[in-house]
C-alpha positions as CSV (number, residue, x, y, z in Angstrom):
1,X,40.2,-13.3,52.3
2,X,39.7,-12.9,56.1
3,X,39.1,-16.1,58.4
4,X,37.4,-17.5,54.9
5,X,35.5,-14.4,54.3
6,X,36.5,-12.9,51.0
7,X,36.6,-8.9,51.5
8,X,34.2,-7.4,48.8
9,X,36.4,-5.9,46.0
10,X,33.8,-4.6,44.2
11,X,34.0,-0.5,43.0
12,X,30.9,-0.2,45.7
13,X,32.4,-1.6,48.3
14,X,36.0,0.1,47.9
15,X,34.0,3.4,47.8
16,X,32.4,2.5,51.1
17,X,35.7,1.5,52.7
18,X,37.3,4.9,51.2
19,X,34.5,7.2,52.7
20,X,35.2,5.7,56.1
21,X,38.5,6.2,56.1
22,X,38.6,9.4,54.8
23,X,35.6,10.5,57.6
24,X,36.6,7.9,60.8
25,X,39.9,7.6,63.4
26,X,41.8,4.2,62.5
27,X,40.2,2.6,65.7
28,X,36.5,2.9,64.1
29,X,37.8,1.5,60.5
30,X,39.1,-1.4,62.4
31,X,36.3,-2.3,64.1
32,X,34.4,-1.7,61.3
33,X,36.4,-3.9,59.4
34,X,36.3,-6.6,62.2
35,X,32.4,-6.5,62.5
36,X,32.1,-7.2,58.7
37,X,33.9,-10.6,59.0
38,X,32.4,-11.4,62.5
39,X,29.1,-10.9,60.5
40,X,29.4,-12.6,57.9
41,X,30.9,-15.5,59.8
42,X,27.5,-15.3,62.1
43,X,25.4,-15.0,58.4
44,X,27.3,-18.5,57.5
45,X,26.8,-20.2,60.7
46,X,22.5,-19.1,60.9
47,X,22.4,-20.3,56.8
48,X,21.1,-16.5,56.4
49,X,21.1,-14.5,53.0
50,X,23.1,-10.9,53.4
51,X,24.4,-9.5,50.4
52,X,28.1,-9.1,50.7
53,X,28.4,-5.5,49.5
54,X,25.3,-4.8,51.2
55,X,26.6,-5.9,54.6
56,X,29.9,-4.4,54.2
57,X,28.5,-0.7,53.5
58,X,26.5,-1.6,57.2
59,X,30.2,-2.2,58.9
60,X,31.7,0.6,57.2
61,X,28.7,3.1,58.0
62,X,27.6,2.1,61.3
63,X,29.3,4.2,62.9
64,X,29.6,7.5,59.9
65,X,27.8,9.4,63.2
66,X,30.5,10.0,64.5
67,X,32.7,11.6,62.1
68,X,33.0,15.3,61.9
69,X,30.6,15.4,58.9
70,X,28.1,15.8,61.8
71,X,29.4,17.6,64.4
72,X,26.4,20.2,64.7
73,X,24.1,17.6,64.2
74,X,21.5,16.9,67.1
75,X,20.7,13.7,66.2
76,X,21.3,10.0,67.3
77,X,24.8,9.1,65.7
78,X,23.0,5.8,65.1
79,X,20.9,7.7,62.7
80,X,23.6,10.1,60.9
81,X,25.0,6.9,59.7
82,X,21.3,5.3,58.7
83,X,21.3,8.4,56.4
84,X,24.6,8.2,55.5
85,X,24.7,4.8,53.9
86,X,21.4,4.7,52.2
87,X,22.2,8.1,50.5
88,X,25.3,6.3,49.0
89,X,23.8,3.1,48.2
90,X,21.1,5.0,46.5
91,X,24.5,6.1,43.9
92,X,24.2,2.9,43.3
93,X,20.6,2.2,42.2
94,X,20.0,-0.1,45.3
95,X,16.4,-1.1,45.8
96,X,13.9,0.3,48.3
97,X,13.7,-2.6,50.4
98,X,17.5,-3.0,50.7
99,X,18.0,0.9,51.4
100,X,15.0,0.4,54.2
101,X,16.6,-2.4,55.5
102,X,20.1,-1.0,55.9
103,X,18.7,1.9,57.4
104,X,17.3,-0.1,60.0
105,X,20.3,-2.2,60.4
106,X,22.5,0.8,61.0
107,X,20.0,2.6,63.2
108,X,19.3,0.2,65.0
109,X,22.8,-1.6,65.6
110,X,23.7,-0.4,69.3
111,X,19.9,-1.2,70.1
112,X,19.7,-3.9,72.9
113,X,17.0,-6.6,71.9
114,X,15.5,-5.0,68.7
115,X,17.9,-6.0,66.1
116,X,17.8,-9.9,66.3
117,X,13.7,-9.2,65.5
118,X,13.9,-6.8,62.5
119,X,15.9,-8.8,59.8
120,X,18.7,-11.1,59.1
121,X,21.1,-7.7,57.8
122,X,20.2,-6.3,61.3
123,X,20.5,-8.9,63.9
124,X,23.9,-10.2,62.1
125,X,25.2,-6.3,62.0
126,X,24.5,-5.8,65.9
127,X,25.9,-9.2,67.0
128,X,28.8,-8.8,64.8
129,X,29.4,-5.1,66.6
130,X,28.8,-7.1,70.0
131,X,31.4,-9.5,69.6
132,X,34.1,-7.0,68.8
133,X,33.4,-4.7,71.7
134,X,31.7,-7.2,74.5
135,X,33.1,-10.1,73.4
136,X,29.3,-11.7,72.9
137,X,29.4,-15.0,71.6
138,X,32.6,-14.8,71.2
139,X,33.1,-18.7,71.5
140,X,31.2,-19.3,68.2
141,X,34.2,-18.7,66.7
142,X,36.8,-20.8,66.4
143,X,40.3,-19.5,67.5
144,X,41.7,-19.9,64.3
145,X,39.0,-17.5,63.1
146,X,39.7,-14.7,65.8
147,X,43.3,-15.0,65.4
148,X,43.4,-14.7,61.8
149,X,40.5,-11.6,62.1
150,X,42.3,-9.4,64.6
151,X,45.7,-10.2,62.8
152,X,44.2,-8.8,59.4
153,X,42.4,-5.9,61.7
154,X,44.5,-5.6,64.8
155,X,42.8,-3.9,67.9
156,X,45.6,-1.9,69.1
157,X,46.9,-1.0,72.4
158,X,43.6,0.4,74.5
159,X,41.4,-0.3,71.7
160,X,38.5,-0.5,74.4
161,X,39.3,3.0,75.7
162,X,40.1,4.2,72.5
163,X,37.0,3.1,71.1
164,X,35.0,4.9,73.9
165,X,36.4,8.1,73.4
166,X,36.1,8.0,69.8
167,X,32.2,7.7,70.7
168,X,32.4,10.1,73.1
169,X,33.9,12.8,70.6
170,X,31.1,11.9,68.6
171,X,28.4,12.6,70.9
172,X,29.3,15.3,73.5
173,X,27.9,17.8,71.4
174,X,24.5,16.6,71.4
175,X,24.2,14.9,74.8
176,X,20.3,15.0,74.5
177,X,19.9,12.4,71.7
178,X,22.0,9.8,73.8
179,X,19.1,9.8,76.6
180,X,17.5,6.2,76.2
181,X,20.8,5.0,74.7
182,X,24.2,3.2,75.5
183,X,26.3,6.3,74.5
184,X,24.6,7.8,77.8
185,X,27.0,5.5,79.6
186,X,29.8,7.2,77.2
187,X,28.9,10.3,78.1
188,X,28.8,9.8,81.9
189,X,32.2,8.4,81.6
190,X,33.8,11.0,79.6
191,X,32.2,14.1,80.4
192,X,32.3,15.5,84.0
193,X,29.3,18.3,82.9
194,X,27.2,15.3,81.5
195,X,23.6,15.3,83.2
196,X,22.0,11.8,82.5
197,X,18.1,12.7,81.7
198,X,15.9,10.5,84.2
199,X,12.7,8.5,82.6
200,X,10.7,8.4,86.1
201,X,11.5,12.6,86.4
202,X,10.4,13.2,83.1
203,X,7.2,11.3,84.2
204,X,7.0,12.7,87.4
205,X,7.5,15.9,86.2
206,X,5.2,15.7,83.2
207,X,2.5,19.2,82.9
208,X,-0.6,16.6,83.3
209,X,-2.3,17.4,87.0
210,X,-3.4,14.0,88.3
211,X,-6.2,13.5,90.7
């Protein structure tokens, strides 16, 4: 038990905690550790139903992307990990409504305004993921609950930069799925060759001959 969070213990959820060990740096476990309590502390406070196991696979595969599973794929990381957890949950007989919801919860997660909109599993996931690297809403937890959260999950000397960089490692092989996205901002801080793609030029420079 976490901040008065008991840690799922169930043969599911140890699976999902030893696949992202065994894929992800120590940095991303922690924080994917961190983010399930956060969550489930945010669940609590709104009186919203998330399944425990269910939301723990969500903290444990958010961020599967980025592991070097999928380091020739050219897709969003974001959606690696979508694909990721709902092929294990489906091991597990889950429905279709809770493997289309995790999907979306995971895909979705580093999404500014679309997760508090699609469901409870989603818009607890992304604040959850907030608070532990922005430090959103971090006063709706009490001290007592942050201390005793990064005391079971401790962020480590330069977790920020650390964390970055383990995004960054993630993505730089497939900088053209981060246009439209935060890991563009990654990108442009880690990779001196990194060419942000521009909306407006795309527009601009669209084939269609205007009058």
């Amino acid at each position: 038990e976490v901040a008065g969070v008991c840690i799922p213990h169930t043969p599911l959820a140890i699976a999902a905690a030893e696949a992202a060990h065994a894929s992800l740096p120590e940095v991303v476990t922690a924080h994917a550790s961190r983010v399930f309590v956060f969550a489930s502390l945010a669940a609590r406070r709104e009186g919203c139903a998330c399944e425990p196991d269910t939301l723990y696979v969500a903290a444990m595969f958010a961020n599967m992307g980025l592991s070097a599973a999928y380091a020739h794929s050219t897709l969003r990381y974001e959606i690696d990990g979508a694909h990721a957890a709902r092929t294990f949950l489906q091991h597990y007989g889950a429905s279709r409504g809770v493997l289309d919801e995790l999907w979306c919860a995971i895909a979705l997660h580093m999404t500014p305004g679309l997760p508090m909109h699609v469901s409870p599993l989603a818009r607890v996931l992304s604040s959850a993921v907030r608070t532990d690297l922005l430090a959103d809403n971090l006063g709706a937890y009490s001290l007592a609950e942050r201390e005793q959260i990064v005391a079971a999950y401790p962020r480590g000397g330069h977790f920020k930069e650390r964390m970055i960089d383990a995004i960054g490692r993630g993505v730089v092989h497939r900088p053209q799925s981060t246009f439209g996205t935060l890991s563009a901002d990654v990108l442009e801080r880690v990779d001196p060759d990194f060419c942000r793609t521009n909306f407006c030029g795309l527009i601009l420079g669209s084939s269609w001959k205007d009058e």
